[in-house]
C-alpha positions as CSV (number, residue, x, y, z in Angstrom):
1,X,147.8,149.0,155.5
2,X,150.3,151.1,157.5
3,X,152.7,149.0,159.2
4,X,153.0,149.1,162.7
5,X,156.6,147.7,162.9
6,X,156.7,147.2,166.8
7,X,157.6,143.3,166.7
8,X,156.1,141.0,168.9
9,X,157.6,137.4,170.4
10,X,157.6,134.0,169.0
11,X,154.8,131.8,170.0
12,X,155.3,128.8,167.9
13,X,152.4,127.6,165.7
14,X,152.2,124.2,164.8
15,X,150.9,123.1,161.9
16,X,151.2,120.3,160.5
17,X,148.6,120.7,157.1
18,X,150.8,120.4,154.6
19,X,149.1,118.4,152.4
20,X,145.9,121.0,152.1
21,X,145.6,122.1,149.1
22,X,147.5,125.8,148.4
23,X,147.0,128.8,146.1
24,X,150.7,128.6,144.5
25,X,153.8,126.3,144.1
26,X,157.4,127.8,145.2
27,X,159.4,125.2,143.4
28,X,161.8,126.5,140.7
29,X,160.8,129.8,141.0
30,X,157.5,130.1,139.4
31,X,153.8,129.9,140.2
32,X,152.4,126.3,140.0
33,X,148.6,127.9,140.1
34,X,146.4,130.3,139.6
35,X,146.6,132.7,143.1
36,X,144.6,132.6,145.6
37,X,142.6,135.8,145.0
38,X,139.3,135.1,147.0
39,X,138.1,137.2,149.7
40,X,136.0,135.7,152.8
41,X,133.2,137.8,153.6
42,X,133.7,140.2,156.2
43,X,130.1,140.0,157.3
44,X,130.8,136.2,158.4
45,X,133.1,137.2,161.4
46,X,132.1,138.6,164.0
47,X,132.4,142.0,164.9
48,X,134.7,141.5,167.7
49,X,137.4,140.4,165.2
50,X,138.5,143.6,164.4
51,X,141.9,143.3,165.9
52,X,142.2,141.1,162.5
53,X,143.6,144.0,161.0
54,X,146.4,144.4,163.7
55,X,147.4,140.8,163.5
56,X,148.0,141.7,159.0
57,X,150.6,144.4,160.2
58,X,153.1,141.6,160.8
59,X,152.8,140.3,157.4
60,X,153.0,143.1,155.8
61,X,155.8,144.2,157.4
62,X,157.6,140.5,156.8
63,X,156.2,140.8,152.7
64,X,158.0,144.1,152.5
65,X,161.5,143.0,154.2
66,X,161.8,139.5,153.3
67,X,164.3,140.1,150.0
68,X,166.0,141.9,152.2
69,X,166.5,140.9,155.9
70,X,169.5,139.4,157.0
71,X,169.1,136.0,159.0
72,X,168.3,137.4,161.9
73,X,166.2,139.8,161.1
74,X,163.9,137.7,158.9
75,X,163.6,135.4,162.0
76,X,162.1,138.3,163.7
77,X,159.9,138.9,161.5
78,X,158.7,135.6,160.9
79,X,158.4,135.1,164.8
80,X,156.0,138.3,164.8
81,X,153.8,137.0,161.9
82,X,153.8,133.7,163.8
83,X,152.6,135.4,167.3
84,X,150.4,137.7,165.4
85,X,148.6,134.5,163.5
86,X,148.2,132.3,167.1
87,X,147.2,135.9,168.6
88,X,144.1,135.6,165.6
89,X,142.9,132.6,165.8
90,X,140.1,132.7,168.1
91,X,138.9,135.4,165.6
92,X,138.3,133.3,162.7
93,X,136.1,130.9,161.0
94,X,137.4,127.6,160.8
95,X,137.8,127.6,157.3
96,X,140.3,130.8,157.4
97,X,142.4,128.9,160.1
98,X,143.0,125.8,158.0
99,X,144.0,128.6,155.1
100,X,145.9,130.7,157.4
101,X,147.9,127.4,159.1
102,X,148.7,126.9,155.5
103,X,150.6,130.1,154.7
104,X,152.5,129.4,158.0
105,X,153.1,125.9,156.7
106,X,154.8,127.3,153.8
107,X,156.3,130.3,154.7
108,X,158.4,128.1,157.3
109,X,159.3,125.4,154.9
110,X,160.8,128.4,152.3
111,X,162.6,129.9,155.0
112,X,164.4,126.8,155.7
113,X,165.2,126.4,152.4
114,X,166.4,130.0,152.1
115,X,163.9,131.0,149.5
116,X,162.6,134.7,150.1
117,X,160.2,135.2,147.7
118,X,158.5,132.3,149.0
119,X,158.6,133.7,152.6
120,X,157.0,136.7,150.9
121,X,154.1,135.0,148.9
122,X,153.1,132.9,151.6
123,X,153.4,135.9,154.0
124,X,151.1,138.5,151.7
125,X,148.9,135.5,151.4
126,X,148.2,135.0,155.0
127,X,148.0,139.0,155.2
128,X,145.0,138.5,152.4
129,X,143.2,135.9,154.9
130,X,143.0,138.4,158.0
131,X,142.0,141.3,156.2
132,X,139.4,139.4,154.3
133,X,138.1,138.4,157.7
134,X,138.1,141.6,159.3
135,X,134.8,143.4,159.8
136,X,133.9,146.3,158.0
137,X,134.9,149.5,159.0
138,X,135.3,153.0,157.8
139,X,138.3,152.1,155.4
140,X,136.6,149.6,152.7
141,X,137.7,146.5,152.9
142,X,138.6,146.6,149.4
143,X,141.1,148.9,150.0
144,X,143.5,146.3,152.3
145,X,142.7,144.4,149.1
146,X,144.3,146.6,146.9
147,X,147.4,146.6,149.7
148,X,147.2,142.6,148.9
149,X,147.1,143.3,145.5
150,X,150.2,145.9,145.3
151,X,152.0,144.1,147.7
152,X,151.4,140.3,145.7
153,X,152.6,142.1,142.0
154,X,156.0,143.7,144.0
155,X,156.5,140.2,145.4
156,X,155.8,138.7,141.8
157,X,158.2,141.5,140.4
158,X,161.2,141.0,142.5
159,X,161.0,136.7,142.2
160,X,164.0,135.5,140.2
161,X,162.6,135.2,137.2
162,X,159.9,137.8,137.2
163,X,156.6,136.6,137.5
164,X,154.8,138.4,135.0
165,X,151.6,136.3,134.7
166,X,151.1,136.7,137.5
167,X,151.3,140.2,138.0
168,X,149.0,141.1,135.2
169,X,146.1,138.5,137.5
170,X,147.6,141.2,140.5
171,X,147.0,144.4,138.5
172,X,143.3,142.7,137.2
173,X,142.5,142.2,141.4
174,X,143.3,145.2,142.3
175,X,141.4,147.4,139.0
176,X,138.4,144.8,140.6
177,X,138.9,146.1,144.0
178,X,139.0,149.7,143.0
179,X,136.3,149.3,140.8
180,X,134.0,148.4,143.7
181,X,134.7,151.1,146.0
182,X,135.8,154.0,143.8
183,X,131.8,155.4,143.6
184,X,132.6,156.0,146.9
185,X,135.4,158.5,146.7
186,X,134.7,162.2,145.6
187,X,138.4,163.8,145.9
188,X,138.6,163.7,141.9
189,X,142.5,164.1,141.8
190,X,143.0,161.2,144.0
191,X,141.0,159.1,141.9
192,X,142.9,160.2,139.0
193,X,146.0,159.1,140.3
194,X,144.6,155.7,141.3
195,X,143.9,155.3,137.8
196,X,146.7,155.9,136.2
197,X,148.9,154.2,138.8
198,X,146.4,150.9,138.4
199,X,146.8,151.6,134.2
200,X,150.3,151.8,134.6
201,X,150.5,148.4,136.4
202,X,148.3,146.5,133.9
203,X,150.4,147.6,131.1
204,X,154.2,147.0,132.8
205,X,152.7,143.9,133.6
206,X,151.4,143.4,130.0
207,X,154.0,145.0,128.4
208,X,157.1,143.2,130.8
209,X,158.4,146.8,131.3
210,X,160.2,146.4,134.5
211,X,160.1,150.5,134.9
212,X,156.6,150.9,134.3
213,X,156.2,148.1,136.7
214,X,158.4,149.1,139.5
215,X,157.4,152.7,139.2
216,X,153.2,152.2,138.9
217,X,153.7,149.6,142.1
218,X,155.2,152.1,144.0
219,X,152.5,154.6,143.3
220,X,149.6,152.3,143.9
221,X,150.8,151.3,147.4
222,X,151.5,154.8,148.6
223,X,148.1,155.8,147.0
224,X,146.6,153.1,149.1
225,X,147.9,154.8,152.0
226,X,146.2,158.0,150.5
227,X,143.1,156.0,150.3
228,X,143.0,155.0,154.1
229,X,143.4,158.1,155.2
230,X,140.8,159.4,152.7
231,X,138.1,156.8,154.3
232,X,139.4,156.9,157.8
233,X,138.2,160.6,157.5
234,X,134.9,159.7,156.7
C-alpha cells in the first residue's frame, strides 16, 4: 500500500492480552513459530469498513522506519499505529480485535525493550489484520497481501541474525497471493516482472544470497505499487 505518512496523535490502547496465543516469538532474535499467514475474509466485514485500509498506512509506515527511527521518532510512529488501531476498531469482527490487541501488546513490550525488529514484525502483522478485513475493492485484496508479504521477508532480512526460514514461508505467501489474482492482469510485461522479482525472492531466500534477497524485495514492493495502480485503473 502507499503510505500516507501524515501522522496522527496518541490515543492509548490498552490491552492487556498478553497471554493469547501469537503468531511468532521475539526472544533471542528468532522466530519461535510458524507466522501468522492467514487472511480473514473480506466478505465477513462489513462494507462500511473500508477505512480499514487507511488505519494499515500507519503500520506500514512504522514496519518501514522502525530499524531506523531514532527515539523519538519511533514514538511517533508507534503513537500513530496506536490511534490508527483504536480509530479501527468499531470496524472489525471480534475475533480480528483480540488479534490486533495482540500485535499492539507486543509491539509495546519490544519497544520497551529496544528491540526493532520486533516493533516491526508485530507492526506488519497488525498491518496483515486490517487489510485482511478490509472489503473488497478495485485493488485485489491479495495484492495488500503481497505488501504483507514483501514487507514480512524485508523485516525477516534485516533481523540480527537473518531470518531466512522464514523468508522463504514470505516469498511462498506472496507466489500464493499472486497466483490467485494474476489471471486478472493482462499488461504482460508487468507480470513478467512480478515473476521474476517473486522467483528472485524464493531463491535468495533459498539460496541465503543476501543480494538476491535485498534486491528481488525491493522490486516486489515497488511492483506492488505498480500493481495498485494497475487495478485502481480498472
Amino acid at each position: 500500500m502507499m503510505v500516507n505518512r501524515k501522522l496522527r496523535l496518541r490515543v492509548t490502547r490498552v490491552a492487556a492480552i498478553l497471554m493469547l496465543s501469537v503468531p511468532f516469538a521475539m526472544h533471542g532474535g528468532t522466530l519461535g513459530a510458524t507466522p501468522y499467514f492467514s487472511a480473514a475474509s473480506p466478505s465477513d466485514v462489513d462494507a462500511t469498513s473500508s477505512p480499514l485500509l487507511s488505519a494499515a498506512e500507519p503500520f506500514e509506515a512504522l514496519t518501514e522506519k522502525a530499524f531506523l527511527a531514532g527515539g523519538s521518532l519511533l514514538d511517533s510512529l508507534i503513537e500513530a499505529a496506536d490511534h490508527a488501531a483504536q480509530s479501527s476498531g468499531n470496524l472489525l469482527p471480534m475475533e480480528s480485535i483480540a488479534q490486533l490487541d495482540a500485535r499492539l501488546a507486543e509491539l509495546h513490550a519490544a519497544r520497551k525493550s529496544d528491540d526493532k525488529a520486533g516493533v516491526a514484525l508485530s507492526s506488519i502483522e497488525a498491518y496483515r489484520i486490517l487489510v485482511s478485513a478490509a472489503p473488497p475493492s478495485r485493488v485485489p485484496s491479495a495484492v495488500n497481501l503481497m505488501d504483507y508479504a514483501g514487507h514480512r521477508y524485508d523485516v525477516d532480512f534485516r533481523a540480527k541474525p537473518i531470518r531466512w526460514p522464514d523468508m522463504k514461508v514470505a516469498a511462498a505467501f506472496a507466489r500464493e497471493q499472486w497466483n490467485s489474482v494474476s489471471p486478472n492482469a493482462i499488461n504482460r510485461p508487468l507480470k513478467q516482472r512480478v515473476e521474476a522479482a517473486l522467483n528472485d525472492m524464493a531463491s535468495g531466500a533459498e539460496q541465503k544470497n543476501e543480494f538476491r534477497a535485498r534486491r528481488s524485495v525491493a522490486a516486489e514492493l515497488e511492483l506492488v505499487d505498480e500493481l495498485e495502480t494497475y487495478f485502481s485503473k480498472g
